[in-house]
Backbone as numpy.savetxt, mean C-alpha at the origin, in Angstrom:
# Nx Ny Nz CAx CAy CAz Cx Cy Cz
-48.14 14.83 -13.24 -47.58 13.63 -13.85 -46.07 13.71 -13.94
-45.62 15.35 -14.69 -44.40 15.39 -14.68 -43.80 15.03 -13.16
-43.97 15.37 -11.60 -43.56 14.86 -10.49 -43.27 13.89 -9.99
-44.74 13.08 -10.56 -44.63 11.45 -10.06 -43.87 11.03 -11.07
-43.24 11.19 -12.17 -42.48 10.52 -12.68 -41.04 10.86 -12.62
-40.75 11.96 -11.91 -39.27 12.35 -11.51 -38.86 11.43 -9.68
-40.44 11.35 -9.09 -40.23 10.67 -7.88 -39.80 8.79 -8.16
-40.78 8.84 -9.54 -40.53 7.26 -9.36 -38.96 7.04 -10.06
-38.85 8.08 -10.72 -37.18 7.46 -11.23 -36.25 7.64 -9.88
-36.50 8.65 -8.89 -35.47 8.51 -7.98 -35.38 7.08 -7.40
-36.80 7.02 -7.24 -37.20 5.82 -6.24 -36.86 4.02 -6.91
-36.75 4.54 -8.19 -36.09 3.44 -9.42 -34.38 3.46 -8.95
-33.92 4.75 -9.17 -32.32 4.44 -9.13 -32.03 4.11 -7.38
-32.60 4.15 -6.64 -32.17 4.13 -5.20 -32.71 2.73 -4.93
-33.79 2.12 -5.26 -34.20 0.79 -5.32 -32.87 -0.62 -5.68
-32.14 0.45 -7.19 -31.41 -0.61 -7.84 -29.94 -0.23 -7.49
-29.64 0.89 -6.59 -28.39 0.52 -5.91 -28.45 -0.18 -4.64
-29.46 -0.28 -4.09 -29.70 -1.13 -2.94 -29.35 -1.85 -3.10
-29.86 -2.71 -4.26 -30.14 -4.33 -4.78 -28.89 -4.34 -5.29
-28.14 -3.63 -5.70 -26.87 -3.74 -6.27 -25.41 -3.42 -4.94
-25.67 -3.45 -3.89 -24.87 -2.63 -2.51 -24.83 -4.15 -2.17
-26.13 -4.35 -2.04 -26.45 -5.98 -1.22 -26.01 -6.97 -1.87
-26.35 -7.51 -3.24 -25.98 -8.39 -3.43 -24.97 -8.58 -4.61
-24.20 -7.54 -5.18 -23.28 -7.86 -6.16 -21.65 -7.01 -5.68
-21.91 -6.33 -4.26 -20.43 -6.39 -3.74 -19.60 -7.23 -3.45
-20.52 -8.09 -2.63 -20.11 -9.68 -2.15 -19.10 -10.33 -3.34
-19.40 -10.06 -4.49 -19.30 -10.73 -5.94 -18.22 -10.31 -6.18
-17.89 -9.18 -5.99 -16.77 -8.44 -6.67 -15.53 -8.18 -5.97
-16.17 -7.52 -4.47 -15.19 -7.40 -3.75 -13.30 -9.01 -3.58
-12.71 -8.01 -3.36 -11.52 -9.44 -3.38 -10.90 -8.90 -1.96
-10.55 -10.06 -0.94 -9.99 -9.87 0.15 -8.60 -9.70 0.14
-7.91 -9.16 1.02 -6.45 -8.59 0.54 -5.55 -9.46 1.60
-4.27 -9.42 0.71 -3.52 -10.50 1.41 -2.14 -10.14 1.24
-1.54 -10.16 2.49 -0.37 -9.84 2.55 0.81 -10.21 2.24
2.16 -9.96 1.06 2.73 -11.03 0.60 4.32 -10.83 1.65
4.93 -12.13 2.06 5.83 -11.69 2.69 7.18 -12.15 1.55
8.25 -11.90 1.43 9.53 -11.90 0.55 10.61 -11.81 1.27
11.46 -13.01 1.88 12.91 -12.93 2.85 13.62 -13.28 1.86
14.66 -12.19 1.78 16.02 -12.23 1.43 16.78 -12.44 2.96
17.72 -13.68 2.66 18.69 -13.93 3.63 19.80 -13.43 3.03
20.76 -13.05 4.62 21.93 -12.71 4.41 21.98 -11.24 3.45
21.10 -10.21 3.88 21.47 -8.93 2.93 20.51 -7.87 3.44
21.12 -6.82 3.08 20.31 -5.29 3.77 19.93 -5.01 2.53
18.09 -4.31 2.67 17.61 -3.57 1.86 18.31 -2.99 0.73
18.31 -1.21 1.34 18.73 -0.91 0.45 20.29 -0.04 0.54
21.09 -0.57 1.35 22.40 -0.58 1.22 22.96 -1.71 0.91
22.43 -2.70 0.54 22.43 -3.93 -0.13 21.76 -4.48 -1.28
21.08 -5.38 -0.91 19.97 -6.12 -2.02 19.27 -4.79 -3.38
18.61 -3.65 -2.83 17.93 -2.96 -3.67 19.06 -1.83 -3.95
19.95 -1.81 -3.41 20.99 -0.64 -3.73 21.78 -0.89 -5.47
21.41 0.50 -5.90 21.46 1.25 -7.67 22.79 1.25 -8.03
23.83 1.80 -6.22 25.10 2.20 -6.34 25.07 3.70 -6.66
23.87 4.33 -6.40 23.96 6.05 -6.50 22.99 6.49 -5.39
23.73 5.42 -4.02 23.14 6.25 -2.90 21.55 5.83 -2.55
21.15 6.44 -1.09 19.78 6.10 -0.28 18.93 6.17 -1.84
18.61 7.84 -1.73 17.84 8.35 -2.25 17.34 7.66 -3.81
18.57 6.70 -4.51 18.00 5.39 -5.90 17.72 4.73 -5.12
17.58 4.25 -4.28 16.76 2.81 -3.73 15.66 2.45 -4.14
15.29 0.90 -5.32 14.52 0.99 -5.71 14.22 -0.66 -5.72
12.81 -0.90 -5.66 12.28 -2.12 -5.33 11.95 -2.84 -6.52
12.33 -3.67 -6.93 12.59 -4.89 -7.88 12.21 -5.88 -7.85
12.10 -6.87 -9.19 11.97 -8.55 -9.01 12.97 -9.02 -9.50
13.35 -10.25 -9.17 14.35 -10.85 -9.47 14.71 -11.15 -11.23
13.10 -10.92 -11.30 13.11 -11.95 -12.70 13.38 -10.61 -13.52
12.92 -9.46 -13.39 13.31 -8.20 -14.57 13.83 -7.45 -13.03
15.11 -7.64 -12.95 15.46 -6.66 -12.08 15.90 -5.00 -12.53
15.96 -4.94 -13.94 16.07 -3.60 -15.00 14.69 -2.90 -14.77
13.80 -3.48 -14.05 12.19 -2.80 -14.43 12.20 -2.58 -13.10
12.30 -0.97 -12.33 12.12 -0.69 -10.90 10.42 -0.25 -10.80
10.19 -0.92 -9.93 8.49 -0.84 -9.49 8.71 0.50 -8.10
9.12 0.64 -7.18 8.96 1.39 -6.25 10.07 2.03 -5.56
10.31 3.52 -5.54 11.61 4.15 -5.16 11.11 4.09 -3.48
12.66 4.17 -2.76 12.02 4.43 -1.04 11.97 5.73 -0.71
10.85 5.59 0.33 10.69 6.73 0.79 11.51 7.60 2.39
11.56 6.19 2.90 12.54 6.93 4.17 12.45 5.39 5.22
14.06 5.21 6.14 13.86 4.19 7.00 14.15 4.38 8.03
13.48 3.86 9.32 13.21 4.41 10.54 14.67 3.14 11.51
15.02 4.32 12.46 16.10 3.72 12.99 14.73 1.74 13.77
15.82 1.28 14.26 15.21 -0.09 15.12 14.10 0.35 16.22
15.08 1.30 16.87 14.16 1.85 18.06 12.85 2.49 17.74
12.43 2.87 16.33 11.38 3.42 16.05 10.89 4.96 16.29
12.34 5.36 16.83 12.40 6.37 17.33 12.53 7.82 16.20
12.83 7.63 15.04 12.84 8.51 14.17 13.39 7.76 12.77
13.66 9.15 11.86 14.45 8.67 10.61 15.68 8.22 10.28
16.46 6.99 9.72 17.54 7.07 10.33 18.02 7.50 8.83
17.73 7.85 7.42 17.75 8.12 6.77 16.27 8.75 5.55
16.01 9.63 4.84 15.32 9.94 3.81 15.68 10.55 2.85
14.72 9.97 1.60 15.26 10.24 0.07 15.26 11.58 0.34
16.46 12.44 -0.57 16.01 13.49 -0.64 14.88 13.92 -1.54
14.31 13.82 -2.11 13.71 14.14 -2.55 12.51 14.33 -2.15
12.20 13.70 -0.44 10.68 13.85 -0.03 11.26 14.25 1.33
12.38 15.23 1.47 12.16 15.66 3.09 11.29 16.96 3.10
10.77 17.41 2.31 9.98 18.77 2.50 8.95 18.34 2.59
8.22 16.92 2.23 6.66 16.98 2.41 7.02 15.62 3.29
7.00 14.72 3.97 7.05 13.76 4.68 7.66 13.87 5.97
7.39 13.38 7.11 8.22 13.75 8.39 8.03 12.20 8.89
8.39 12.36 10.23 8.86 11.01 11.24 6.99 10.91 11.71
6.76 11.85 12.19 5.67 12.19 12.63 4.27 11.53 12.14
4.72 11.43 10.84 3.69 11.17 9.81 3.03 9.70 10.05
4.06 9.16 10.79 4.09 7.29 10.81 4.03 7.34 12.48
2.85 5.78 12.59 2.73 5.62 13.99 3.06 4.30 14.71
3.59 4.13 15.13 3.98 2.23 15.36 3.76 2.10 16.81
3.20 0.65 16.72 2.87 -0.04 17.97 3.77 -0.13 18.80
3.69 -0.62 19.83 4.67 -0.57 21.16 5.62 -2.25 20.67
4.65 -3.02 20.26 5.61 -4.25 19.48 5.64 -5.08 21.12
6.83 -6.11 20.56 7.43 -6.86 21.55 8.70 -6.52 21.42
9.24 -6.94 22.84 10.83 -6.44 22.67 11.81 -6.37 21.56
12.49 -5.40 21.89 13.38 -5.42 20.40 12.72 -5.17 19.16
11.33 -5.04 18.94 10.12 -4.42 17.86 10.65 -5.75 17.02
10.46 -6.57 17.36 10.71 -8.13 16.33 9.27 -8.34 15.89
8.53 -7.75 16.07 7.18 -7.76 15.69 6.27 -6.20 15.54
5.47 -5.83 14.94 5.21 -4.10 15.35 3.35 -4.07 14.02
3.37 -2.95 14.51 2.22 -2.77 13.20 2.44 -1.38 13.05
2.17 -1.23 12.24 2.14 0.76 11.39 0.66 1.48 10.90
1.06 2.31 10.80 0.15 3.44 9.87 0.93 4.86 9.41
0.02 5.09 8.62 0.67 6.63 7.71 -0.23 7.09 7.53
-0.42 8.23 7.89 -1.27 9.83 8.15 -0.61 11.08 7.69
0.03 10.93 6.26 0.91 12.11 5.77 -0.10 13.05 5.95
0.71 14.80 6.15 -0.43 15.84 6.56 0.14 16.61 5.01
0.68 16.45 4.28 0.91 16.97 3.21 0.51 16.42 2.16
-0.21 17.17 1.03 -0.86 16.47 0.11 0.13 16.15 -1.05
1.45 16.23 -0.78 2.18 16.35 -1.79 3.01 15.04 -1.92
2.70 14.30 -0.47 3.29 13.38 0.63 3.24 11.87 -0.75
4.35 11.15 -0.34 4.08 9.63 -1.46 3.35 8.78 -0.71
2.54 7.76 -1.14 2.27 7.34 -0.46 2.92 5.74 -0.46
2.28 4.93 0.18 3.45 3.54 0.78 2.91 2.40 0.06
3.28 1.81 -0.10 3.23 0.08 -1.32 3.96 -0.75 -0.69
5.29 -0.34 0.08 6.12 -1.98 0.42 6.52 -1.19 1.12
6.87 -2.46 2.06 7.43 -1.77 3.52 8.57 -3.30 3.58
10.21 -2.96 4.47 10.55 -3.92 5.12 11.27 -4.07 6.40
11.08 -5.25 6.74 11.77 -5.44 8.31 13.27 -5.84 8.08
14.16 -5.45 8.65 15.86 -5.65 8.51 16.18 -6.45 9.81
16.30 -6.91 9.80 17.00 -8.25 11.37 18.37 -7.75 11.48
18.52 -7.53 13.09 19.91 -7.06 13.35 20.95 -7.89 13.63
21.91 -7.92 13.17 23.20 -9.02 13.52 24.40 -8.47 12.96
25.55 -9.33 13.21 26.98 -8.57 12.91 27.28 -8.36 11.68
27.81 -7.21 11.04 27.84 -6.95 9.78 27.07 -6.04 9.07
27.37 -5.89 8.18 26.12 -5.27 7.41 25.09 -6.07 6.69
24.86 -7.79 6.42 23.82 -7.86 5.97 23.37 -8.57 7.10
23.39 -8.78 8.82 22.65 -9.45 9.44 21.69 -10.67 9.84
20.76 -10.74 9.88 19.98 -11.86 9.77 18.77 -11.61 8.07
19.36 -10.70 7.07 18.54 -10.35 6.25 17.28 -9.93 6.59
16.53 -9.14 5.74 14.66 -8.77 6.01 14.03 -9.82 5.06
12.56 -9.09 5.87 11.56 -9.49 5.39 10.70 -8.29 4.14
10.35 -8.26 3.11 9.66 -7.61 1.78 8.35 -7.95 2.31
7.75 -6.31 2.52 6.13 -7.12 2.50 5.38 -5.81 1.46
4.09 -6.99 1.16 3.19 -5.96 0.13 2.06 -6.14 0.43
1.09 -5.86 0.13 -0.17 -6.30 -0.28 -0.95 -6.38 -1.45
-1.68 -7.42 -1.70 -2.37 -7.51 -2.93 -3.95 -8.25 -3.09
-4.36 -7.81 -3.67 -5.95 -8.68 -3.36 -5.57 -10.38 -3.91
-6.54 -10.79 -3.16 -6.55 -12.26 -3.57 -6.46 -12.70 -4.14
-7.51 -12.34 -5.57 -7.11 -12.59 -6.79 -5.85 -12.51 -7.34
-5.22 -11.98 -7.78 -3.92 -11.05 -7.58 -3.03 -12.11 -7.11
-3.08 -12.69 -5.80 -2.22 -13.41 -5.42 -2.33 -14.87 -6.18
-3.45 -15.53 -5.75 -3.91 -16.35 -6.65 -3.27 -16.86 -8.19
-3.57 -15.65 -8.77 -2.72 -15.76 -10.28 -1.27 -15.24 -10.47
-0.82 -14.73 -9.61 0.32 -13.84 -10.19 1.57 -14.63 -8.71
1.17 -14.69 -7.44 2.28 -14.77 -6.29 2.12 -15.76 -5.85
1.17 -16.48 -5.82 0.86 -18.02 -4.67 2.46 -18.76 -5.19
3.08 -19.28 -6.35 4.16 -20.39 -7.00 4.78 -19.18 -6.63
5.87 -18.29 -6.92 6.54 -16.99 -6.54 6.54 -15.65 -6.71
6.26 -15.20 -5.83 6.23 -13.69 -5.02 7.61 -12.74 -5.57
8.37 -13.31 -5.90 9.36 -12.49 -6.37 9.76 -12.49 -7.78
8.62 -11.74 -8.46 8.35 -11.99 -9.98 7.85 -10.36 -10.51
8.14 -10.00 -11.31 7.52 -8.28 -11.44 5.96 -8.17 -12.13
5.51 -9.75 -12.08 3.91 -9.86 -12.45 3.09 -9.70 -10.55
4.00 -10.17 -9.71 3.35 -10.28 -8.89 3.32 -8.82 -8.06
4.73 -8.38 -7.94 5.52 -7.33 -7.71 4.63 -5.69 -8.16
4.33 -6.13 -9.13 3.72 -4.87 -9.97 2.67 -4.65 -9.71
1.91 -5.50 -9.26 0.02 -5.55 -8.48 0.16 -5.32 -7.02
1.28 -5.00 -6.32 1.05 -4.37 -5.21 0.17 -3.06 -4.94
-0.70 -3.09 -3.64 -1.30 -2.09 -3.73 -1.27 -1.09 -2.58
-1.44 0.17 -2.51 -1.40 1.49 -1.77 -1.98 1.26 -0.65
-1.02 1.44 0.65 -1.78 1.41 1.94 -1.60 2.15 2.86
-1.93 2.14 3.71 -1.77 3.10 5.36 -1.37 2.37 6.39
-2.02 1.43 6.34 -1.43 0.10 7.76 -0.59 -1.19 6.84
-0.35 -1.63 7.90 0.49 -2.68 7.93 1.06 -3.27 9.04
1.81 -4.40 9.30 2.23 -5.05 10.30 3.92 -5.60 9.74
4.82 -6.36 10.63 5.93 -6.67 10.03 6.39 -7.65 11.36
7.32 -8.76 10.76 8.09 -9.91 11.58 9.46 -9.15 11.29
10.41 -9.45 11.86 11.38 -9.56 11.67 12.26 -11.01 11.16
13.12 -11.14 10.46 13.51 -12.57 10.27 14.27 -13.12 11.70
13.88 -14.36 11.73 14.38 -15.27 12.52 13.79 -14.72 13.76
13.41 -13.65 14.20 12.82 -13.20 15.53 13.71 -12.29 16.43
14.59 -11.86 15.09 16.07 -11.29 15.57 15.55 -9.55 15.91
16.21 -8.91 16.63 16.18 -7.54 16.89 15.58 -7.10 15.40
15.03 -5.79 15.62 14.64 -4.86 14.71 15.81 -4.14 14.26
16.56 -4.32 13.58 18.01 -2.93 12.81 17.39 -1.80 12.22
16.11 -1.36 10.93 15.50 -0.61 10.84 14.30 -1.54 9.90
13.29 -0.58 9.59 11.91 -0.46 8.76 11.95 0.38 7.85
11.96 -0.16 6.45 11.90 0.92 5.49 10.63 0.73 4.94
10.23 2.16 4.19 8.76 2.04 3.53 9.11 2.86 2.09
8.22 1.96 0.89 8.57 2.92 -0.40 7.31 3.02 -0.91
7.68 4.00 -1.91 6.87 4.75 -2.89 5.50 3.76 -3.39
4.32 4.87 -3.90 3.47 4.15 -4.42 3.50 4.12 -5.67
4.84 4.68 -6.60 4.58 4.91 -7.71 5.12 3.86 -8.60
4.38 3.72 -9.85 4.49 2.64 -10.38 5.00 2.55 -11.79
6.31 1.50 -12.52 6.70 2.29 -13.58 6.17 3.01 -14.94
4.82 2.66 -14.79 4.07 2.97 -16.39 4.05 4.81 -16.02
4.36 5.34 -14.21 3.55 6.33 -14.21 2.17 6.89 -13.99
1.33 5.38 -14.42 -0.02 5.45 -13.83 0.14 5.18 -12.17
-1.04 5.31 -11.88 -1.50 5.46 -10.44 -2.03 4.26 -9.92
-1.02 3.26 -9.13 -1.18 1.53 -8.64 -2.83 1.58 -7.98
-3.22 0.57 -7.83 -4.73 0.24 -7.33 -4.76 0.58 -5.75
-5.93 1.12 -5.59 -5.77 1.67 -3.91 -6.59 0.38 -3.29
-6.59 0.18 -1.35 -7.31 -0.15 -1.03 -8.88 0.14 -0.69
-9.70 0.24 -1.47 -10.62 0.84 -1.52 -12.09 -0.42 -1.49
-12.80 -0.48 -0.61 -13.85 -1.27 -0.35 -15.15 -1.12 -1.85
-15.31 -1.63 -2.27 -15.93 -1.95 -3.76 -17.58 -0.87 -2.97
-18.06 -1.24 -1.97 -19.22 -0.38 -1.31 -19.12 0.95 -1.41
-17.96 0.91 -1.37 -17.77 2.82 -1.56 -17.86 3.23 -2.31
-17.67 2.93 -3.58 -17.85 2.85 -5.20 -19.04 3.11 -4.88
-19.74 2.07 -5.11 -21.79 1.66 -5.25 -21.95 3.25 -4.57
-22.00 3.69 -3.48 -22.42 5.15 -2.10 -21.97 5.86 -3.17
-20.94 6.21 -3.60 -20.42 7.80 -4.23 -21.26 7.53 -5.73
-21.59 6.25 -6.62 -22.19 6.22 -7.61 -23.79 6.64 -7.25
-24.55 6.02 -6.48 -25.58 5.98 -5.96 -26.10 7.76 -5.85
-25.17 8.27 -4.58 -25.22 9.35 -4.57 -25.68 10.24 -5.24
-24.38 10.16 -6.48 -24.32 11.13 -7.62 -25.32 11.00 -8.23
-25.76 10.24 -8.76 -27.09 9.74 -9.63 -28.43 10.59 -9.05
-28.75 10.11 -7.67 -29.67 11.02 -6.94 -29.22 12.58 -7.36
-28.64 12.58 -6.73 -27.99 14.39 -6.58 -28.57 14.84 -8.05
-27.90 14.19 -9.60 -27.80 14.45 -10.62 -29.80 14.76 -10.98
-30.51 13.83 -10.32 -32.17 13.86 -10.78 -32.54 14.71 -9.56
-32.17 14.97 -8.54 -32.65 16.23 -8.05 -32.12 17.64 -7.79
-31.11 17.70 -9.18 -30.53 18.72 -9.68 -31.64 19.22 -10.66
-32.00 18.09 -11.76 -32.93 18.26 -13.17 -34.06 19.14 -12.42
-34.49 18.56 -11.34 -35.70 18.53 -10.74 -36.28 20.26 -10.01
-35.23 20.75 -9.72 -34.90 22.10 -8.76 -34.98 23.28 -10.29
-34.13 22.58 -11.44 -34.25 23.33 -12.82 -35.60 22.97 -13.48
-36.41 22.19 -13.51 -37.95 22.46 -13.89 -38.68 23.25 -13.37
């Protein structure tokens, strides 16, 4: 009796993550959406996000509390895509060029997509990335600010404006990404920053709500045929 009733509880909890995989991810899950932010007429962060104490303060802001920094940078890649054309100091021992992979693009990389595969666990990871348009001067054809955020998220906080530290602050942790350049002008560089966020806590990852349900599911099993091995 004691057996069949350790079989039917497995067969209970694996029944009701099924039923819960199938039909209440759909529910929960939120689709993610990419926010774009052009500043004309100005460079990142020898401009627009610049502290005045150098690369390495470069820090990502909203207009509306520009005193409240949401994301320090992590390093920006020359136009050509060809390497670093600067990095914070503070992350050249765990981050490299290497780490980041970019598409072949269209000419002049006026268009491109990314990823990040840091091999160091010590590595930051990425929240905002931007495109710099090349032209005479130092602020050029200005960039493009991009983030991502789930739908919801956008919905309430960015759809009326994106450049607000309600909207700003719900950016979330990624690996890929894509980027325009403004006006369709040459690539000047791509910068990417930090995932860290000012409370100190740890910003929301992209993480598929299914994966949750599998590692809960899992454990649960594992946990009753742990009991089960100790009877």
């Amino acid at each position: 009796m004691k057996n069949f009733s350790l079989k039917s509880a497995i067969y209970l909890v694996a029944t009701l993550f099924t039923f819960t995989l199938l039909f209440a991810t759909p529910a929960k899950a939120s689709p993610i959406k990419t926010v774009e932010l052009f500043v004309a007429g100005e460079n990142d962060c020898s401009g627009y996000f610049n502290t005045g104490r150098g690369f390495s303060s470069c820090q990502i802001f909203a207009s509306d509390q520009p005193q409240m920094f949401i994301s320090p940078v992590i390093a920006k890649f020359k136009g050509d895509l060809s390497g670093f054309e600067d990095v914070n100091k503070f992350y050249t021992s765990v981050v490299s060029a290497s780490d980041w992979e970019f598409s072949d693009g269209v000419s002049d990389n006026v268009t491109g997509t990314w990823s990040y595969n840091p091999t160091d666990p010590q590595a930051p990871a990425v929240r905002f990335w931007s495109a710099k348009a090349g032209g005479k001067g130092n602020s050029g054809g200005g960039f493009i600010l991009f983030w991502n955020v789930t739908m919801d998220d956008y919905n309430s906080y960015c759809a009326n404006d994106a450049d607000t530290y309600d909207c700003m602050s719900r950016a979330l942790v990624t690996s890929t990404g894509s980027w325009t350049t403004p006006a369709d002008k040459e690539l000047s560089h791509i910068t990417f920053y930090n995932g860290r966020r000012p409370d100190g806590e740890e910003p929301p990852q992209e993480v598929p709500e299914s994966t949750s349900l599998v590692l809960m599911g899992l454990g649960l099993v594992s946990l009753l045929l742990g009991r089960r091995k100790k009877a």
